[in-house]
C-alpha positions as CSV (number, residue, x, y, z in Angstrom):
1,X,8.5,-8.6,9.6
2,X,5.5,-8.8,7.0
3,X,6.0,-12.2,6.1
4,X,6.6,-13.2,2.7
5,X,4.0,-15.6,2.2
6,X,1.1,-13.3,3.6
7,X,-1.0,-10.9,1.5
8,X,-1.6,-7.4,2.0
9,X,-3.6,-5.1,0.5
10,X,-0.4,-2.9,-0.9
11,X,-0.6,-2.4,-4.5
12,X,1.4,-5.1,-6.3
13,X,4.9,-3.5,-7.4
14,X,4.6,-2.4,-10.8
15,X,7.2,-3.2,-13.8
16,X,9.9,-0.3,-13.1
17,X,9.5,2.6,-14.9
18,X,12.8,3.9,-17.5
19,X,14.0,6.4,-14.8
20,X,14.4,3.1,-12.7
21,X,17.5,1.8,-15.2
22,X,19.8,4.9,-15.0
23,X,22.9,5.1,-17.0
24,X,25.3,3.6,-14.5
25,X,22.2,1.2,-13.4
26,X,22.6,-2.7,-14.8
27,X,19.7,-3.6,-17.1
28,X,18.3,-6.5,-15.7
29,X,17.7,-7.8,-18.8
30,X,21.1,-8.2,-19.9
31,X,23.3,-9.5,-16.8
32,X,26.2,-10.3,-19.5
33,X,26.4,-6.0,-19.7
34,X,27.8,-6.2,-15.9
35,X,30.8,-8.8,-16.9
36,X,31.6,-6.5,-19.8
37,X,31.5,-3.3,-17.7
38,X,34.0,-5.4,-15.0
39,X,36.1,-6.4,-17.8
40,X,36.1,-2.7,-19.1
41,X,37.1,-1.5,-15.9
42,X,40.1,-4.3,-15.6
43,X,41.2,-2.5,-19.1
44,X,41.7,0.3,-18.1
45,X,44.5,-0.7,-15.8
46,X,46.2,-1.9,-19.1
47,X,49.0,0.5,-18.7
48,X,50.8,-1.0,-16.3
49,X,50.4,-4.8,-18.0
50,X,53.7,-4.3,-19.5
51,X,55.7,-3.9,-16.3
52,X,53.8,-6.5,-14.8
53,X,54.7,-9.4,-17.0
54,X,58.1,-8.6,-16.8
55,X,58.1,-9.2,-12.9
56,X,55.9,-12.0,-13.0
57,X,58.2,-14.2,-15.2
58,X,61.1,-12.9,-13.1
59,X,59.2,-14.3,-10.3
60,X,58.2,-17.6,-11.9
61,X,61.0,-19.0,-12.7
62,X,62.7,-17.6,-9.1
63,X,59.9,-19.4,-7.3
64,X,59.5,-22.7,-9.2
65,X,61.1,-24.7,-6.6
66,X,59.6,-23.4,-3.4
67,X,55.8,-24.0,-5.3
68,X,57.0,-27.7,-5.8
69,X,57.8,-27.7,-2.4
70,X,54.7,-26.6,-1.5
71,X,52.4,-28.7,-3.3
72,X,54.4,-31.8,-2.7
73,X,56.2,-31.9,0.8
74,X,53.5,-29.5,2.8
75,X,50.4,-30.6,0.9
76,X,49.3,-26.8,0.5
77,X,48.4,-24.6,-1.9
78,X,51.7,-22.0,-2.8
79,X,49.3,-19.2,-3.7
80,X,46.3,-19.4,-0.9
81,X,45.6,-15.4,-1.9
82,X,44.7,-16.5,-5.7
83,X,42.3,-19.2,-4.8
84,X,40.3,-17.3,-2.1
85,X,42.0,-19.0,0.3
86,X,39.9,-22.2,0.0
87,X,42.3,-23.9,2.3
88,X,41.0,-22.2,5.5
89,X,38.6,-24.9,6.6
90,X,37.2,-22.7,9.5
91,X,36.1,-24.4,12.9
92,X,36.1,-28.1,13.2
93,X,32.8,-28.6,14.7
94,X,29.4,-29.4,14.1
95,X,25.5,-29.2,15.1
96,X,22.0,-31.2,13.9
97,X,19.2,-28.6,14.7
98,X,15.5,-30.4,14.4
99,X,13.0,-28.3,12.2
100,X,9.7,-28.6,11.3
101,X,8.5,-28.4,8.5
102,X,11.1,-28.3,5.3
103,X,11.4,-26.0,2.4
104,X,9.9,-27.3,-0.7
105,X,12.6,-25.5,-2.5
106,X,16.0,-23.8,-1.8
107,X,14.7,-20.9,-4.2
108,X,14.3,-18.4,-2.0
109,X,13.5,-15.8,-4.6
110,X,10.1,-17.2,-5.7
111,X,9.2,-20.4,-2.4
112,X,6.9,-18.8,-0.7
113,X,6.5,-19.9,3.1
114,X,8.9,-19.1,5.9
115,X,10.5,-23.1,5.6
116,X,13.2,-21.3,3.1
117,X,14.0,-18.1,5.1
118,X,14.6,-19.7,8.1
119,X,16.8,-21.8,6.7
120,X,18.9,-19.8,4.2
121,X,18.0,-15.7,4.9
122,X,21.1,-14.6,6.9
123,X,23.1,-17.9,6.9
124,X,23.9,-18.3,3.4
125,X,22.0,-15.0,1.6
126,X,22.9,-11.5,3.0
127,X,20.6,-8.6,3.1
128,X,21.5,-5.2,2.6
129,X,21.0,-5.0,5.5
130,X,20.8,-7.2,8.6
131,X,17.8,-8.2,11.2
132,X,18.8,-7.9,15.0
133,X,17.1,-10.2,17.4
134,X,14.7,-7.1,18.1
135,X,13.4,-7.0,14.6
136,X,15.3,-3.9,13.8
137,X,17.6,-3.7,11.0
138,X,21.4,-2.8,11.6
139,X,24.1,-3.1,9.4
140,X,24.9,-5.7,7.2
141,X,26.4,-5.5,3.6
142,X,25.7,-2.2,3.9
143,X,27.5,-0.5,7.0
144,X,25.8,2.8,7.1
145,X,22.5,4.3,5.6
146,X,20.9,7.8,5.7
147,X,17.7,9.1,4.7
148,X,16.8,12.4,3.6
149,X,14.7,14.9,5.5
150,X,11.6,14.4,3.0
151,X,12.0,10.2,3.4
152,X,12.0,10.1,-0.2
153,X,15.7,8.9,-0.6
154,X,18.1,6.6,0.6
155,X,21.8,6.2,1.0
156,X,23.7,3.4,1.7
157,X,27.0,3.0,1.8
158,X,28.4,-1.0,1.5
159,X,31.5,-2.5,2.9
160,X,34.5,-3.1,1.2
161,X,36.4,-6.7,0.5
162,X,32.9,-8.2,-0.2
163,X,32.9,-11.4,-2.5
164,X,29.8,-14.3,-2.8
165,X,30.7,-17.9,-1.7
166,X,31.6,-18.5,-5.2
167,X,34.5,-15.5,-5.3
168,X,32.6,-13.6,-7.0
169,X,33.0,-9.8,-6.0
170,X,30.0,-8.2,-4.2
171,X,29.8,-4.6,-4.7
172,X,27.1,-2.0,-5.6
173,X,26.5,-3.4,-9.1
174,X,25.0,-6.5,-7.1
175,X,22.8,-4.4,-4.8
176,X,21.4,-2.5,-7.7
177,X,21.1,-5.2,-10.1
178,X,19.2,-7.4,-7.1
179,X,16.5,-4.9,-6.6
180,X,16.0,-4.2,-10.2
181,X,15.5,-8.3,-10.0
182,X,12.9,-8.1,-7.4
183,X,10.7,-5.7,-8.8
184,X,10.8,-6.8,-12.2
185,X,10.2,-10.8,-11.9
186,X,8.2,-10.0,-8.7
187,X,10.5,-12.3,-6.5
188,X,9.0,-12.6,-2.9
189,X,8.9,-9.3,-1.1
190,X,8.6,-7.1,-3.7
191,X,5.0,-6.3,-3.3
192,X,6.2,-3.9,-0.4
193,X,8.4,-2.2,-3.1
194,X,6.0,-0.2,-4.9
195,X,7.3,3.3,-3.8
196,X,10.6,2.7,-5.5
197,X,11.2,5.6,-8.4
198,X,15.3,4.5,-8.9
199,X,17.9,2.6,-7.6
200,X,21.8,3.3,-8.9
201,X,25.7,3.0,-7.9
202,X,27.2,6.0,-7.4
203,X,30.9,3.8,-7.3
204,X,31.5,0.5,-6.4
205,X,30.2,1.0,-2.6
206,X,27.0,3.6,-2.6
207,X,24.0,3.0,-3.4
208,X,21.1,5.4,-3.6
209,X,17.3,4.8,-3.8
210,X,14.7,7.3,-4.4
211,X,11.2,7.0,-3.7
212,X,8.5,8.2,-5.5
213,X,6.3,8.1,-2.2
214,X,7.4,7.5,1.4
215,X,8.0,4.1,2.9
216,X,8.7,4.4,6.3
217,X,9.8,0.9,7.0
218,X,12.2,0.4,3.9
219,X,15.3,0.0,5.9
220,X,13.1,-2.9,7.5
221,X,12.2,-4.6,4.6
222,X,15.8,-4.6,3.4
223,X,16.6,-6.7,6.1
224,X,14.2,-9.1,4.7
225,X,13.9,-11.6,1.8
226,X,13.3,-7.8,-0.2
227,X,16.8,-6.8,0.3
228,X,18.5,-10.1,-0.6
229,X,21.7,-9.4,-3.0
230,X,22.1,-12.0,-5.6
231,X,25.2,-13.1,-8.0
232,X,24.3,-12.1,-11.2
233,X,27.2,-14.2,-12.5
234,X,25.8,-17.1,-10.3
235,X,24.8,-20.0,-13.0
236,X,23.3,-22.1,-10.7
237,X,20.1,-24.5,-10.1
238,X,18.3,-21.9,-7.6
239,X,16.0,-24.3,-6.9
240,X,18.6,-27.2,-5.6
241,X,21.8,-24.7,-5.1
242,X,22.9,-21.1,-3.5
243,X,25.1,-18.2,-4.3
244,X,25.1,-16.0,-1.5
245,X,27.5,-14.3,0.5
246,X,26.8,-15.1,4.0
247,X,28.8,-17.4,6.6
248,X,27.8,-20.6,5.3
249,X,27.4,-22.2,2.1
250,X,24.8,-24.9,1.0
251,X,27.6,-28.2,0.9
252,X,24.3,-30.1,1.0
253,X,20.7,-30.7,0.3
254,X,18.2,-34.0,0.3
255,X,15.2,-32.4,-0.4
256,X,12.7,-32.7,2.5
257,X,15.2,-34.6,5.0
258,X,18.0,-32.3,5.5
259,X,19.9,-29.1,4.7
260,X,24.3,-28.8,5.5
261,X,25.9,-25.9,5.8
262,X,29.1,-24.9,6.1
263,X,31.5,-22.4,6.9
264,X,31.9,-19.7,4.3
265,X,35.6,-19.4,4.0
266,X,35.4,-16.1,1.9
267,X,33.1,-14.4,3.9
268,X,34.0,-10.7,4.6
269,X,31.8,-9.7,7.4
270,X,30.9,-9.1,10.8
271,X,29.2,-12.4,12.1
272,X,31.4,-15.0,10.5
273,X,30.4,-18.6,11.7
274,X,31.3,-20.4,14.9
275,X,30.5,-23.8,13.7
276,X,32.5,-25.6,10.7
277,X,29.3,-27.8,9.9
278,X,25.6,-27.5,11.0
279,X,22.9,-30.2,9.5
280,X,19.1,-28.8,9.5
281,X,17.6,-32.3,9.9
282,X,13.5,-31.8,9.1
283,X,10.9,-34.1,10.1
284,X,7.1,-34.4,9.8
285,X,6.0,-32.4,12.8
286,X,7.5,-30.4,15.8
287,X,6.7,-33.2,18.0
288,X,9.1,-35.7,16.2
289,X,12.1,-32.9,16.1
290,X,11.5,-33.1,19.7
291,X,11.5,-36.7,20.4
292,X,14.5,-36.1,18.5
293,X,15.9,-33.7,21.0
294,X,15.1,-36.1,24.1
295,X,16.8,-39.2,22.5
296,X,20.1,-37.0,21.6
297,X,19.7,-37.2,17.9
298,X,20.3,-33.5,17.4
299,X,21.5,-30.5,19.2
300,X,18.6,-27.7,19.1
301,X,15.3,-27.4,18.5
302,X,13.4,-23.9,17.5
303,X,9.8,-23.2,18.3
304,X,9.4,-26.4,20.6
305,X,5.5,-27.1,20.9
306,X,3.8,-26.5,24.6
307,X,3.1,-29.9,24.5
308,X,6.2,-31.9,24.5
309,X,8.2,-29.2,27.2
310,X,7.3,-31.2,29.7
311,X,9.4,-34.3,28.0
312,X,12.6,-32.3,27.4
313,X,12.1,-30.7,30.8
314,X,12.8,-34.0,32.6
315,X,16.5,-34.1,30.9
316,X,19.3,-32.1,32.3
317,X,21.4,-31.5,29.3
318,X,18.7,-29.6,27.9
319,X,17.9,-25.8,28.3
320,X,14.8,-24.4,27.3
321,X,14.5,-20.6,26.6
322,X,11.8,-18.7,26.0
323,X,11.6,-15.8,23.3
324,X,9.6,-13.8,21.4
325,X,7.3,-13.8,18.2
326,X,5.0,-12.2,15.9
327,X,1.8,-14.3,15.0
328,X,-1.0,-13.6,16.6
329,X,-4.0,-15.5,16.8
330,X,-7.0,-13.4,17.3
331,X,-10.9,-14.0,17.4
332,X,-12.0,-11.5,15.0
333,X,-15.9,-10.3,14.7
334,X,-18.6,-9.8,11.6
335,X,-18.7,-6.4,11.8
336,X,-21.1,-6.1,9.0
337,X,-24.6,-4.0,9.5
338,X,-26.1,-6.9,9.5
339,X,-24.1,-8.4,11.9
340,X,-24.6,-7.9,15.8
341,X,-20.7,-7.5,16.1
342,X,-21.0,-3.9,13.6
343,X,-21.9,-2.2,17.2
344,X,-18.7,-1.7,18.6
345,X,-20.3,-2.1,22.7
346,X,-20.9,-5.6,21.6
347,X,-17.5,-6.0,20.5
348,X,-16.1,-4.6,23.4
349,X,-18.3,-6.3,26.2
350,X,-17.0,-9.8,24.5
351,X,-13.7,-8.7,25.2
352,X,-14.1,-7.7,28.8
353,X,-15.8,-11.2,28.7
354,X,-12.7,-13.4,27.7
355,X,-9.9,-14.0,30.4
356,X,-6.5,-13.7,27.9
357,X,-4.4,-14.4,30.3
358,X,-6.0,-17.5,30.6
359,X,-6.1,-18.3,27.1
360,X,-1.8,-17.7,27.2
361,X,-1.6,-20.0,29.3
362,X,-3.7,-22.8,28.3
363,X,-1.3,-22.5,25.3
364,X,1.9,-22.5,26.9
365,X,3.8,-21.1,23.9
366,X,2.1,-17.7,24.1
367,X,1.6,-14.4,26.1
368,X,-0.9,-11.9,26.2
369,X,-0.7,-8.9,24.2
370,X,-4.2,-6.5,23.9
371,X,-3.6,-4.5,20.8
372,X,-2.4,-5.3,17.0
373,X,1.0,-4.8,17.7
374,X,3.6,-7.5,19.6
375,X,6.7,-6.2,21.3
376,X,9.2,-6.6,18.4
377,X,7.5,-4.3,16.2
378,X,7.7,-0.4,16.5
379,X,4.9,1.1,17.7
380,X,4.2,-1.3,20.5
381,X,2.8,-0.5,23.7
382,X,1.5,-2.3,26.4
383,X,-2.3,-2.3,25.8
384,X,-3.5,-5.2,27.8
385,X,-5.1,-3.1,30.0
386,X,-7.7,-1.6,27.9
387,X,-10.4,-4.3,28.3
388,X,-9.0,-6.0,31.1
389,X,-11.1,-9.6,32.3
390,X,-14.3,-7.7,34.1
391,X,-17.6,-9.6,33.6
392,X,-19.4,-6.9,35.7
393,X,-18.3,-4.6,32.8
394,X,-19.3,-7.0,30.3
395,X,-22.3,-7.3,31.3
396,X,-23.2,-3.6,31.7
397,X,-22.3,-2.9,28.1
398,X,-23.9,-6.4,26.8
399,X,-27.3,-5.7,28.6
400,X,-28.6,-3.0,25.6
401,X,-28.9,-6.0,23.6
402,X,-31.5,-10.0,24.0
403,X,-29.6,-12.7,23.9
404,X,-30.8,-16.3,24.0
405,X,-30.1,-19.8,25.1
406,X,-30.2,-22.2,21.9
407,X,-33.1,-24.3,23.3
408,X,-35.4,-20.8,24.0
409,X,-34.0,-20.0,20.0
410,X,-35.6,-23.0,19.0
411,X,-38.7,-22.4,20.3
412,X,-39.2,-19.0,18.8
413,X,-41.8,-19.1,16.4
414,X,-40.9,-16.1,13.9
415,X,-37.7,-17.1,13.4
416,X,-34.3,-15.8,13.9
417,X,-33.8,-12.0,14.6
418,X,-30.3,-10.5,15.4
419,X,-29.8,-10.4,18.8
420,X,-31.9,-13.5,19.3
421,X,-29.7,-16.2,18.0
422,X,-26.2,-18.0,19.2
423,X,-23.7,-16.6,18.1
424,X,-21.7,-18.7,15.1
425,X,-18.3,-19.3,16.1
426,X,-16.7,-20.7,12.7
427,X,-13.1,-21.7,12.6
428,X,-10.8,-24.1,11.4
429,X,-10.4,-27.1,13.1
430,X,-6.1,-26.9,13.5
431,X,-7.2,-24.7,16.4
432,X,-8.8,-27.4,18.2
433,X,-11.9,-28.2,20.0
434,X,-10.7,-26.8,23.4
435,X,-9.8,-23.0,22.3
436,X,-12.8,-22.9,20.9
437,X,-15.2,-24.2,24.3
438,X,-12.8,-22.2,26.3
439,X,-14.0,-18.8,24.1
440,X,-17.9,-20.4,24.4
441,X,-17.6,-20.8,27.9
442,X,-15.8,-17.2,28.9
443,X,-18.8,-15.4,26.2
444,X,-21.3,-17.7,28.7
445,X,-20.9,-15.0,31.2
446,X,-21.2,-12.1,29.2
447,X,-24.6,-13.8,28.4
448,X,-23.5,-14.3,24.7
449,X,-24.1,-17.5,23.7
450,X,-21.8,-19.4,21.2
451,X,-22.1,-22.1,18.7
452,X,-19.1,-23.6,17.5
453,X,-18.6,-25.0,14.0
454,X,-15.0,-26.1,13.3
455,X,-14.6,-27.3,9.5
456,X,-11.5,-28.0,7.1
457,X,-9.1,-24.8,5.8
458,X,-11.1,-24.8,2.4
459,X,-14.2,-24.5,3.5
460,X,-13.2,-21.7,6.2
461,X,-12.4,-19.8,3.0
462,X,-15.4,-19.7,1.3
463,X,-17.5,-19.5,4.2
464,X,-15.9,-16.7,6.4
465,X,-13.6,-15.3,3.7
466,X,-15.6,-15.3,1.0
467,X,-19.3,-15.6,2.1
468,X,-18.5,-13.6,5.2
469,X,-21.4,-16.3,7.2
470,X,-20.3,-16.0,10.5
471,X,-20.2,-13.8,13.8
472,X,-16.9,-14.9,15.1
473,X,-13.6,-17.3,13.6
474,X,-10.3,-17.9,15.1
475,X,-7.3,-16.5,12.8
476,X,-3.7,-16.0,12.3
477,X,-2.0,-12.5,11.6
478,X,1.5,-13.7,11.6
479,X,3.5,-11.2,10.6
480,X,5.3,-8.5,11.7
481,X,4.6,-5.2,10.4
482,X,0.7,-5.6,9.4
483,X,-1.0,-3.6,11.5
484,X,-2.8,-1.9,8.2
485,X,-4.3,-5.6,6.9
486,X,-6.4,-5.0,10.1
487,X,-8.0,-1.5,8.7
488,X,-8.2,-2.5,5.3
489,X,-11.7,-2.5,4.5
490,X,-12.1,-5.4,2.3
491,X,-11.2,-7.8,4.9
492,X,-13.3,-10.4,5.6
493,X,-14.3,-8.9,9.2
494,X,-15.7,-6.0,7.5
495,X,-14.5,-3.4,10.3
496,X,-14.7,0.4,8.8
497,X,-13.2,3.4,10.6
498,X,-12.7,6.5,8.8
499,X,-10.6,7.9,12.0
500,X,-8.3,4.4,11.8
501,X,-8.1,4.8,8.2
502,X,-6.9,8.3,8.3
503,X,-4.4,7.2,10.9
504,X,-3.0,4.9,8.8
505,X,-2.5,7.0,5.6
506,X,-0.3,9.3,8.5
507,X,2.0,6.2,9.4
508,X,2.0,5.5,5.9
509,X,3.7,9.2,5.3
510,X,6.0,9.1,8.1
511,X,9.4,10.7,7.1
512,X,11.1,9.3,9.9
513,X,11.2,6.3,12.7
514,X,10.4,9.0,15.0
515,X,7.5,10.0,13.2
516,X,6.8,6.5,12.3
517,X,6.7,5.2,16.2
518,X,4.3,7.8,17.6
519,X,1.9,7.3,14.3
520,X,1.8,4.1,14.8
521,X,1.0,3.9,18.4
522,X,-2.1,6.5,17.4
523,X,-3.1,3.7,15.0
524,X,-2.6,0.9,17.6
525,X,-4.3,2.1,20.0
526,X,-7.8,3.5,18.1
527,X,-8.1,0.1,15.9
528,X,-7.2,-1.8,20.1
529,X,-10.4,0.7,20.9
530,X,-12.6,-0.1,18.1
531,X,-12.0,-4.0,18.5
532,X,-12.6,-5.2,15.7
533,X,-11.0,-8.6,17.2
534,X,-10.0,-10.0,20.3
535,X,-6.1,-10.5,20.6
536,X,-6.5,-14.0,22.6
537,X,-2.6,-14.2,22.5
538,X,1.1,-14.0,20.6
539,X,3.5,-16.3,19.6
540,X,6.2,-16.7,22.6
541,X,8.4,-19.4,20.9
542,X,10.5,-22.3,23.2
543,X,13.8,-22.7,21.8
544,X,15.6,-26.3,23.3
545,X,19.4,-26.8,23.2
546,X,21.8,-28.9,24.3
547,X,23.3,-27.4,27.2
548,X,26.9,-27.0,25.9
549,X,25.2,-24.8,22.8
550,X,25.8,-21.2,22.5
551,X,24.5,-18.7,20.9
552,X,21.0,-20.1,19.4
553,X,18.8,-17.0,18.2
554,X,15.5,-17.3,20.6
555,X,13.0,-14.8,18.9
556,X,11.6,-14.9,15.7
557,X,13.0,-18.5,15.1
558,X,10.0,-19.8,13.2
559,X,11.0,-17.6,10.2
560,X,14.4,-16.1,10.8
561,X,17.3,-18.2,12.1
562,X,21.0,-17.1,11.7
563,X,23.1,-19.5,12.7
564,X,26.8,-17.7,12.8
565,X,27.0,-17.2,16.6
566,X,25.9,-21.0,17.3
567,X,28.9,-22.4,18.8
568,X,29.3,-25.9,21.1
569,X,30.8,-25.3,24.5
């Protein structure tokens, strides 16, 4: 998924226009409008009020004793329908999962980061729709969708017997309400909302939204933090508490040590949760949440660094499984006209130069991928093989242009000329010094020499971002979704492409995922071609439980981690 906390160069969502707040819309403005419209709809069933009363004091006075004997001998409630049935408790178990690092706040409307998500997005907030392991989105609160032949409008049609953790009811009011929230305060997410033209109920259970140009992955982004469906009754401290309607409900939260969550007795829906109690216990780094893990302190631990596998390896209570993952780190080129790296031979002769499978698996957490697109987005295909490790083929493009050694640059007496120079290799240091020799020693063959400056994240920003002074820097795309950051043209790397750009504006006009997949692989495969970066490798997080737990999501856990199918035994 496009990550939350990432920027892209979509137009920022605009303040919805009037045709946005249709007569049988909510006005966001005014939340107290929605109560009055529930309580106009409860008087309308005023005609039968008459006949009710009658039978209810008939049945008061009839049932007086067996509620006494309820509520004193049994220790129950007599009417478990009128108070949600509060008294279901759900399973008697419970889980500590280790996670690094913790949200800063539970207010998963404005915290940016992916802390938040994982912790609350799908557990205790519901999307319109849902997120399968895959990255696709299936149904959720919504249990059908259909779009139009044009891809300009969207209908989805809810589930019924939907209520928040609260009691509240959850029906198409919510869903519209929620978007209109989005757009308007600019919530997290809503930045990929800028196509909407109207959202409105048609009932209490269909919603349609029409779209003033196509999206093609809106169903996707309403699986995301974008399609989160809020309590507009809710008066609550977002920033401490929660009002969703998923399986678990915030019971708890000590801000920066641990998050409790427990079973949502009033949830409605498909994936209720397995586990009465499960305890989110955060520490400082992944390596403590996994010294954690080894001395038995808590059950599971997500995105498990290579380094400390090894250590829960050597205990046999402990499984390690291996998923899948977005973020890519990538080794992106100057591709400026004054840069070496703007002729697209010397971008491609470093690639046949680096050895990415080697790169993998010096990392240990990671697996080679070749183009801008991992395996859980649509639109992926296997491009590894485009620029394959082949030094001979390095070399044969590499030798149009001089390269020298940096003691034969020193001597030169004019001066630097491009071509006659290291290359700078400018990162930030979190990378580490070995990625970075392991890059300078694999360009060595090509005959491309490397210098390698590593500095702090600040000054990476003004010198590569800003002051675009480098040849190559080690980066992070991590999100799903964001193969058009890479084309944009104002991005630092400075790669232009008419052909990738009109690509682009095709998947952005897709009408349908068929249309979508196949545009997108066109796009995939001429920016993979054009290499504006190397892909040294993607995310392939290790996920460490205890081996009596079932059920622990395996992809995607460093942002997106439903809990309801965790179970022990």
């Amino acid at each position: 998924m496009r990550k939350e906390h990432s920027s892209h160069s979509r137009t920022p969502a605009p303040q919805m226009p009037p045709s946005y707040q249709p007569a049988d819309a909510i006005t966001p403005a005014a939340p107290p409008s929605r109560r009055e419209a529930r309580a106009a709809r409860r008087a309308r069933t005023g005609g039968i009020k008459s006949v009710a009363v009658f039978l209810v004091l008939l049945l008061v006075f009839g049932g007086a004793g067996w509620a006494a004997y309820a509520i004193l001998v049994e220790h129950r409630s007599p009417f478990p329908a009128l108070n949600g049935g509060l008294d279901k408790t759900g399973p008697n178990t419970s889980l500590t999962i280790g996670l690094s690092p913790a949200p800063q706040s539970l207010d998963i409307r404005t915290q940016s980061g992916d802390a938040v998500s994982q912790a609350l997005l799908g557990n205790v907030y519901e999307t319109l729709l849902n997120r399968s392991q895959r990255n696709k989105p299936e149904a959720g609160i919504a249990q059908s969708w259909k779009t139009s032949d044009d891809g300009l409008t969207y209908t989805f049609h809810l589930n019924s017997g939907l209520t928040f953790s609260n009691g509240h009811t959850l029906d198409a009011d919510d869903v519209v309400w929620s978007l209109q929230q989005t757009v308007q305060h600019k919530y997290v997410g809503a930045d990929d909302l800028d196509g909407l033209a109207s959202v409105k109920a048609e009932g209490p259970s269909t919603v349609v939204i029409t779209l003033s140009k196509t999206i093609p992955d809106l169903a996707w982004l309403l699986s995301g933090r974008a399609g989160i469906v809020y309590d507009s009754e809710a008066t609550i401290d977002y920033a401490t508490q929660a009002a969703g309607s998923g399986p678990f409900s915030v019971e708890r939260w000590d801000a920066g040590s641990s998050l409790t969550l427990r079973h949502n007795p009033r949830y409605h829906g498909r994936n209720e949760a397995k586990t009465g109690t499960i305890t989110l216990r955060y520490y400082d780094n992944t390596q403590l949440a996994a010294t954690a893990m080894a001395k038995g302190e808590v059950d599971a631990v997500p995105n498990v660094a290579a380094a400390d596998l090894d250590t829960l390896r050597s205990h046999d209570d402990i499984t390690l499984t291996q998923g899948e993952g977005y973020e890519k780190v990538l080794l992106g080129f100057n591709s400026s006209d004054n840069s070496l790296f703007s002729d697209a031979r010397v971008r491609q002769g470093a690639r046949y130069a680096l050895d990415n499978a080697a790169l993998a698996k010096q990392n240990g957490a990671a697996g080679e991928l070749g183009g801008p697109i991992p395996s859980l987005d649509p639109g992926y295909e296997d491009l590894t093989g485009l620029y394959p490790h082949d030094v001979a083929k390095a070399l044969s493009l590499l030798n149009y242009f001089v390269f020298r050694s940096p003691s034969e640059y020193r001597k030169m007496p004019n001066g630097p000329q491009i071509g006659d120079r290291p290359m700078k290799l400018v990162y930030p240091q979190k990378y580490g010094r070995q990625l970075g020799e392991t890059i300078k020693e694999q360009l060595a063959q090509g005959d491309i020499p490397v210098d390698i400056t590593m500095v702090d994240d600040a000054t990476w920003q003004k010198q590569v971002v800003e002051q675009r002074d480098f040849d190559m820097t080690i980066f992070t795309m991590d999100s799903s979704h964001d193969v058009g950051d890479l084309v944009d043209p104002d991005l630092f790397l400075s790669y232009t492409s008419s052909q990738s750009e009109q690509l682009y504006k095709q998947v952005e006009a897709s009408r349908n995922d068929r249309e979508y997949e196949q545009r997108l692989k066109a796009l995939a495969r001429q920016v993979a071609s054009d290499s504006p970066v190397d892909w040294l490798y993607v995310s392939r997080p290790w996920v460490a439980a205890k081996s009596d737990v079932t059920g622990m999501p395996t992809n995607m856990v460093d942002c997106y981690l439903p809990l309801a199918g965790v179970a022990r035994g």
